[in-house]
C-alpha positions, 0 to 999 in steps of 0.5 A: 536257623541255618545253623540248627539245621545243619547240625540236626543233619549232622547228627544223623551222619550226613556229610553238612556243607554250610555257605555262610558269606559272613563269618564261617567261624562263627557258623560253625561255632553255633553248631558247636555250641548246639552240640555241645547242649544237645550232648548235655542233654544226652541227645547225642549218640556220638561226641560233639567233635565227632560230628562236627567233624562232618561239617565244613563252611564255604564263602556262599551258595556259589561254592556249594559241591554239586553233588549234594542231595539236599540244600536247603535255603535259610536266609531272612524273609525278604523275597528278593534276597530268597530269589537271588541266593535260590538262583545261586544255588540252582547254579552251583548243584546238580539236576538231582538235587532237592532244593528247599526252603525255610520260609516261613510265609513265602509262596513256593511258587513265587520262589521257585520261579528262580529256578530252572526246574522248579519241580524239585523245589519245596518248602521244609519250614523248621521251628526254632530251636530247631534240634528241639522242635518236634514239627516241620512243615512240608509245602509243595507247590503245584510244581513241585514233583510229588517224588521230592515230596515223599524224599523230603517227607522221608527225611523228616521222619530220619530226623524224628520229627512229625511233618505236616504236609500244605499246599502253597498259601501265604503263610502256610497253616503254621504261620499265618495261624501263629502270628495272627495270634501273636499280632492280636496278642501285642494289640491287647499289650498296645492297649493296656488290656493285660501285661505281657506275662498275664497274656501268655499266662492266660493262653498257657493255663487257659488253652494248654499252649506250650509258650504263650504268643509274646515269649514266642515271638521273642524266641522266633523274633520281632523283626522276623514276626514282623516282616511275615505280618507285613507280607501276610498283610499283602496278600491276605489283607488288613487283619494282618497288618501289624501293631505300632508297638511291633513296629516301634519295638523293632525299629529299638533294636529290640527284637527278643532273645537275640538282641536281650530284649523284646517282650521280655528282659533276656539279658540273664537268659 
């Protein structure tokens, strides 16, 4: 996701920092492979090299420049983590800056307690793969400065892409709509109701949805589906609470096109 990210900004000309303590090469190689395809694709008005050009990595959000406008936290849904890399970056920006973060179920509100001023902090919830995706999903909390809200919304509409706009609540209207279908979705498949493709196909013909609800959670992730059903659970109650198979799947390793394997075979995708 953070890689996406950072080359959708690129593209449209900013200047990209992206803190990445693992394997900066590595980072920057998935940028250039997505520009590569968006180039492919006739995507692009300028070439691959030209606007990686702009992109740099540091070792992490400690060694963010201050004077950037707009940073935007990536990390895996686990709160503690969110909390730790937020108060990171609070540290290393300057009082302009926008923060934001892609979660896609955890309360702004609860994250933004990490920071000094949590009124420049919101949600800008992106969707895979996100130099496609056409939606982001802006949350505001009830901290949150209604001046961030409108740059943010701004943003989104340099990009080309069409925001909608929630308040803060587990899940968000996105998430907690999507993986409630998903997990009802992988109970059917748990009990022998129908096969993985007869399921999505019925939700694609049937209900005009794009992908069905087990090939996208393969795309968005069985571990990541997995650990916001299990923070839904928590706040929302048992209707979230997820399947065996969810859970053992998991636990295999297979947790969909990024490992080659989830509800589906992805090793020839």
């Amino acid at each position: 996701m953070g890689a996406g990210i950072a080359q959708v900004f690129a593209a449209l000309g900013s200047t990209v920092v992206i803190a990445e303590a693992a394997d900066q090469e590595a980072a920057l190689g998935r940028v250039s492979t997505g520009l590569d395809r968006a180039h492919e694709r006739g995507k692009l008005t300028e070439s691959p090299a030209d606007i990686l050009a702009r992109v740099t990595t540091v070792a992490g959000p400690a060694d963010l420049p201050a004077d950037l406008a707009l940073v935007v936290e990536a990390v895996p849904e686990i709160p503690s983590l969110k909390v730790e890399v937020l108060a990171l970056i609070d540290k290393a920006v300057s009082d302009s800056t926008v923060i934001a973060s892609n979660t896609s179920s955890i309360s702004i509100a609860e994250l933004g307690a990490a920071l000094q001023d949590p009124s420049r902090f919101i949600g800008m919830h992106f969707f895979n793969p996100v130099p496609v995706s056409t939606l982001v999903e802006i949350v505001r909390a009830a901290a949150t400065s209604p001046a961030v809200v409108e740059q943010v919304r701004n943003w989104v509409s340099l990009m080309g892409k069409t925001e909608v706009l929630v308040n803060d609540s587990p899940g968000f209207a996105t998430s907690r709509l999507g993986v409630c279908l998903g997990l009802e979705a992988i109970r059917m498949l748990e009990e022998g109701v129908a096969d993985a493709e007869s399921i999505d196909r019925a939700m694609e013909l049937g209900y005009k949805h794009p992908m069905g609800p087990l090939r996208s959670t393969d795309l968005v992730g069985l571990d990541v589906r997995l650990a916001i059903a299990e923070h839904l659970a928590s706040t929302l109650g048992d209707r979230f609470a997820p399947p065996q198979l969810l859970r053992d799947k998991v636990a295999r390793g297979e947790i969909g096109r990024k490992s080659g394997m989830g509800f589906y075979d992805w090793t020839n995708a």
